[in-house]
N, C-alpha and C positions, 0 to 999 in steps of 0.2 A: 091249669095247664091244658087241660082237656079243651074245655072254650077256646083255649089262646089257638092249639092245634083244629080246630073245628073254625076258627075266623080264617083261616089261613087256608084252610081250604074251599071256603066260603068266596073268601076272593079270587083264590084260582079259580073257580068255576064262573065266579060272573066276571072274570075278565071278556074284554069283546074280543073275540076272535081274529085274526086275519083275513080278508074281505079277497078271496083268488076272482082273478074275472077270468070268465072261460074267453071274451072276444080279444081282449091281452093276448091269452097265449095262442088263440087263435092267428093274429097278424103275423106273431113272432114265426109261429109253423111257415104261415107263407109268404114268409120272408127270407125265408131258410131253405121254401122248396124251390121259389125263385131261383133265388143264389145257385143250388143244386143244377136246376136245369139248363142256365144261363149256363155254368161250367161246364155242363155238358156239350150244352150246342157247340160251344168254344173250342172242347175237347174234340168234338166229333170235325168240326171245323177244318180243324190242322190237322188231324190224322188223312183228312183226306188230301190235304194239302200235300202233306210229307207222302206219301202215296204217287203223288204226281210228281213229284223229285225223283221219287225212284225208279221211276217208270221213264224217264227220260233215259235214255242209254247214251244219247251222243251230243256232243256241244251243241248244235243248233238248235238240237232239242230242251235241252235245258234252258238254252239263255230264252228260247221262248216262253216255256213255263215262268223263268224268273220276271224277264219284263210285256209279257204281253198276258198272261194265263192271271199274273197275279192278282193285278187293280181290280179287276174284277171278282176273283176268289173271296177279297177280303173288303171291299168297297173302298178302293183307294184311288186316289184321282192318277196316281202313275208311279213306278219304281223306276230307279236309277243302279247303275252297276259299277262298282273300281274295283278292277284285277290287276292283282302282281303278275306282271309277262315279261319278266326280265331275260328268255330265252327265245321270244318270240311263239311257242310251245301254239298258245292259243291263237294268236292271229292265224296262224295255220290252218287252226280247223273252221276259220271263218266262211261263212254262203258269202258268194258276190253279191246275193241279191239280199241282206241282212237289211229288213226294213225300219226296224231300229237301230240302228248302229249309232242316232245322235246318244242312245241313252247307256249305252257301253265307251266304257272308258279303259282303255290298256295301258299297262303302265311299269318302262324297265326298273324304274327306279319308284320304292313303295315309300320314300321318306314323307311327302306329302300326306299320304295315305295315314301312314301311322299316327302323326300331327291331329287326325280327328280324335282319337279316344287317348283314356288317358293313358299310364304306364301297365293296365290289365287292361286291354281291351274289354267291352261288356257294352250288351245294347243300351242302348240310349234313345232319350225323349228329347226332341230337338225343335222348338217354337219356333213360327217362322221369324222371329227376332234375332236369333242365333248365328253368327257371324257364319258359324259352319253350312249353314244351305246354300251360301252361295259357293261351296267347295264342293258341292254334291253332286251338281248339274239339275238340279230340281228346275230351272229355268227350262228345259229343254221338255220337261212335262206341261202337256197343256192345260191350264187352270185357268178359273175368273177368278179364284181367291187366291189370296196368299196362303203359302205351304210351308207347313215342319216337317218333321219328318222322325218318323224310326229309323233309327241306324245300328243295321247287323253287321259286327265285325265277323268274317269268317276267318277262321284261325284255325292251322292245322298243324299239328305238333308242337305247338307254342309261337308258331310266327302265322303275323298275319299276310293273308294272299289275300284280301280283295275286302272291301266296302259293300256293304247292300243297301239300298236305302227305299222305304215307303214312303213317298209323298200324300200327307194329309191335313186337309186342315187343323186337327186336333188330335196330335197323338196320344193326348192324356187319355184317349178311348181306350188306347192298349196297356195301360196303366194298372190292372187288375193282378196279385200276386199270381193267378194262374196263365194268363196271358201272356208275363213276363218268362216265366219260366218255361213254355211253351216255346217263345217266342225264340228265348235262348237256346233250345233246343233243336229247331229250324235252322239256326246259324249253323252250327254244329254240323247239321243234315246237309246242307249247302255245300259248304268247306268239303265234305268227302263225295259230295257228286261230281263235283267241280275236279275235285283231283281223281277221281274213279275215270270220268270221261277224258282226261287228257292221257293217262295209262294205258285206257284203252288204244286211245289213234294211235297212241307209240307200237304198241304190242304189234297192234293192226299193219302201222307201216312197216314193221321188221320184216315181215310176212310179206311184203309189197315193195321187196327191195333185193337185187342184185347181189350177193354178197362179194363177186370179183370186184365190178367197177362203180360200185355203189350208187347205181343209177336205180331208176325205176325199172321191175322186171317186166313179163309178156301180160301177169297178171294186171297191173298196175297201167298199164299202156294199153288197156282193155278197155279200163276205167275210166281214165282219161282221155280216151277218144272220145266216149260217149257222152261224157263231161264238156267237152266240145264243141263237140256235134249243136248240143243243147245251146250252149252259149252263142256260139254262132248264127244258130237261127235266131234264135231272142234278138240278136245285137245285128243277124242282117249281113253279118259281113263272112265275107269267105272263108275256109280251113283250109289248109294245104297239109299232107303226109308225104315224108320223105322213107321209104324202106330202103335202108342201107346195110351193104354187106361188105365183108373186107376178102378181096381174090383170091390174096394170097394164103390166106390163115390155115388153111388143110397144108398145105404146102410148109408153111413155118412153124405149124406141130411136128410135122411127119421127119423133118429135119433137124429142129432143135431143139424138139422136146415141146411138150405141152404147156411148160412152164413159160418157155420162152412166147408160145399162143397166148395165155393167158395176159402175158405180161405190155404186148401187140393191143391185147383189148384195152386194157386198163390204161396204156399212153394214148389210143386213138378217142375213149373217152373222156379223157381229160382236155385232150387238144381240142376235138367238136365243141363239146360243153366253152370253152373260152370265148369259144363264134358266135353263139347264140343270144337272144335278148331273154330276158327274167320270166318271160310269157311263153317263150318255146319249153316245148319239154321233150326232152331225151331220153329214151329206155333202150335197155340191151336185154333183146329177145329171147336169146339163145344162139348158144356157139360163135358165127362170126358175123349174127345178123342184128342192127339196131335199130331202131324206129324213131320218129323224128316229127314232132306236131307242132306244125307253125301257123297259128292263130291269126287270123286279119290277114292272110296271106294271099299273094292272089296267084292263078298258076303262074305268071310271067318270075316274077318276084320268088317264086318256092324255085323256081330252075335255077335261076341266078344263084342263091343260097348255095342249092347242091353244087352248083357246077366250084363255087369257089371254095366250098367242105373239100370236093372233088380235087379241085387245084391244087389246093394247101398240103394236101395231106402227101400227096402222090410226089412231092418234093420234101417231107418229114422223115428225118432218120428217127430211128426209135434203135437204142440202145437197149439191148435185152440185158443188161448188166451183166455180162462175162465178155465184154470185149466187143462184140459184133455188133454191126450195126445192119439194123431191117430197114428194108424199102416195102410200104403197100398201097396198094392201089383200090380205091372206091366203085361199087358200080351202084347204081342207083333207080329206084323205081319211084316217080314222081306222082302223087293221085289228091285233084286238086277239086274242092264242093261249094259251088259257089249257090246261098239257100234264095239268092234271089231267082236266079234263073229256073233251079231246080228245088220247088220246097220239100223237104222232107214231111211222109208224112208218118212212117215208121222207123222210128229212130234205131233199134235194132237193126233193124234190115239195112239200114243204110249202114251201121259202123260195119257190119259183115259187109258187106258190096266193096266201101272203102278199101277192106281190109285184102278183097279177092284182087280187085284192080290194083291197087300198090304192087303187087305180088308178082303180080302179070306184069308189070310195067320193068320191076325186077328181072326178073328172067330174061325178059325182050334182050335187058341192057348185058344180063350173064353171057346168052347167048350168043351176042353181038361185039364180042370179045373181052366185055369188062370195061373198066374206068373210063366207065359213059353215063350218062341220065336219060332213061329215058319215062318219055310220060305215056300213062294212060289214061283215059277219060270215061266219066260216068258218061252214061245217056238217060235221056228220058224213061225208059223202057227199064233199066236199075234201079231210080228212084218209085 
């Protein structure tokens, strides 16, 4: 028994061992530090990414970041965009001068949209084989290769509002468990800047808005002269300002009540606004005074306008709704900037000068008894 226990350990001991190689676990280490690093760069990657999302505060700044900041960020040959704008919300806060606008798509109705993913929306690896790039607008990115693409659905409260798309030759590149979930994450980030920044311009325009005659206020008529101003030099073509006041409105308070004034503003608003083209814009300044920016206009063509706002109005009953019927009459201060003759070379200076001469031209016509136009003119010496 002794011997039997003594073979037996005999052969435990001359068994051969297991042979560890130190260069094995060495690859495996740095295979694993790799991996490590690579997730980091990755990670570091998009945080600075998402960093840049949030740092964009207003729509033209985003859509920049999304399709012009991006390709670059990530080495992609170009990004495409599909928004839900079923209220117009977004076109709204669109630049005229949007130098991509081929690669933005808006859109009232999102059925199409939805049609790319499945019943859970989630990003997706798209070859350029895939029926769906050519739903993407990936055509409108410049490439020599053929393009797939990543597709980020952006989803907010469980409906989707918009498509994001990478064009790249090979999206299996972002194929990585960490990249994916990254990536899902980004969509996420998207979908709430997207709706952050539309919030915002709503907020913004309450704030920039009349609450009688729901026109644009003094602030807003500020803005958009200057907005203007700019445009018109760019495009070369004249601006015309109508400052318009109502004669009688001290007189139709003082008599029938404030309500009855108020009510004067809000039918003489509605009636101009009918006159007008999609490009003019109307504000009511204050009290019984409203302003009037007619783009491409020339002074001949701004008089004519007023005189026939002028006409119209001074033969408009306006029912205060208790019976009586108002008569008022227009007077009008005409200030017309044509950037050929005179180029602006301080744009502040000029919407103030604008704003002084309209003013002047006003009064002339106050002065002059009322339901008149009269014009005043810049000179050289104001610009």
């Amino acid at each position: 028994m002794d011997s039997e226990k003594n073979s037996k350990k005999l052969d435990t001991a001359g068994a051969t061992p297991e042979v560890i190689s130190y260069s094995d676990v060495d690859s495996q280490m740095g295979d694993f530090a790799r991996k490590v690093e690579l997730n980091e760069r990755i990670l570091h990657r998009l945080q600075q990414y998402e960093l840049m999302l949030l740092d964009a505060a207003s729509m033209p700044a985003l859509l920049d970041v999304l399709l012009s900041s991006t390709p670059a960020h990530f080495d992609l040959e170009g990004t495409t965009l599909r928004l839900h704008d079923p209220d117009g919300a977004i076109a709204r806060l669109m630049p005229d001068n949007l130098s991509y606008v081929s690669l933005l798509s808006l859109e009232r109705d999102s059925f199409d949209m939805q049609r790319l993913y499945g019943a859970i929306p989630e990003v997706e690896l798209v070859s350029s084989e895939d029926p769906r790039t050519a739903q993407i607008n990936l055509d409108s990115v410049e490439s020599t290769v053929a393009l797939g693409a990543v597709m980020l659905p952006l989803v907010r409260d469980g409906i989707l509002v918009g498509s994001y798309h990478w064009g790249t030759p090979d999206p299996g590149s972002f194929s990585s468990p960490v990249e994916l979930d990254f990536i899902n994450h980004l969509a996420a980030i998207i979908a709430i800047c997207l709706e952050n920044c539309v919030n915002a311009e709503r907020l913004s325009g309450l704030s920039l808005l009349d609450p009688l005659t729901r026109l644009s206020n003094h602030r807003a008529f500020e803005m958009e002269l200057r907005k203007e101003i700019s445009r018109a030099q760019r495009n070369r073509k004249p601006l015309t300002v109508l400052f318009i006041e109502v004669d009688e409105y001290k007189d139709i308070a003082n008599n029938y009540g404030h309500l009855a004034g108020d009510f004067t503003l809000k039918s003489l608003a509605n009636h101009i606004s009918r006159m007008l083209r999609q490009t003019d814009h109307l504000a009511h300044c204050e009290g019984p005074l409203f302003a009037l920016l007619l783009p491409a206009c020339t002074e001949a063509k701004g008089q004519e306008i007023a005189e026939r706002i002028r006409s119209d109005t001074e033969f408009m009953e306006i029912d205060d709704g208790r019976g009586a019927n108002l008569f008022v009459s227009l007077s009008t201060g005409l200030v017309s900037w044509n950037p050929l003759n005179y180029p602006a070379i301080n744009m502040e200076q000029l919407a103030g000068q604008i704003v002084v001469a309209g003013h002047k031209g006003l009064r002339k016509a106050i002065d002059g008894g009322g339901n008149r136009t009269s014009i005043s003119r810049l000179t050289t010496m104001l610009i």
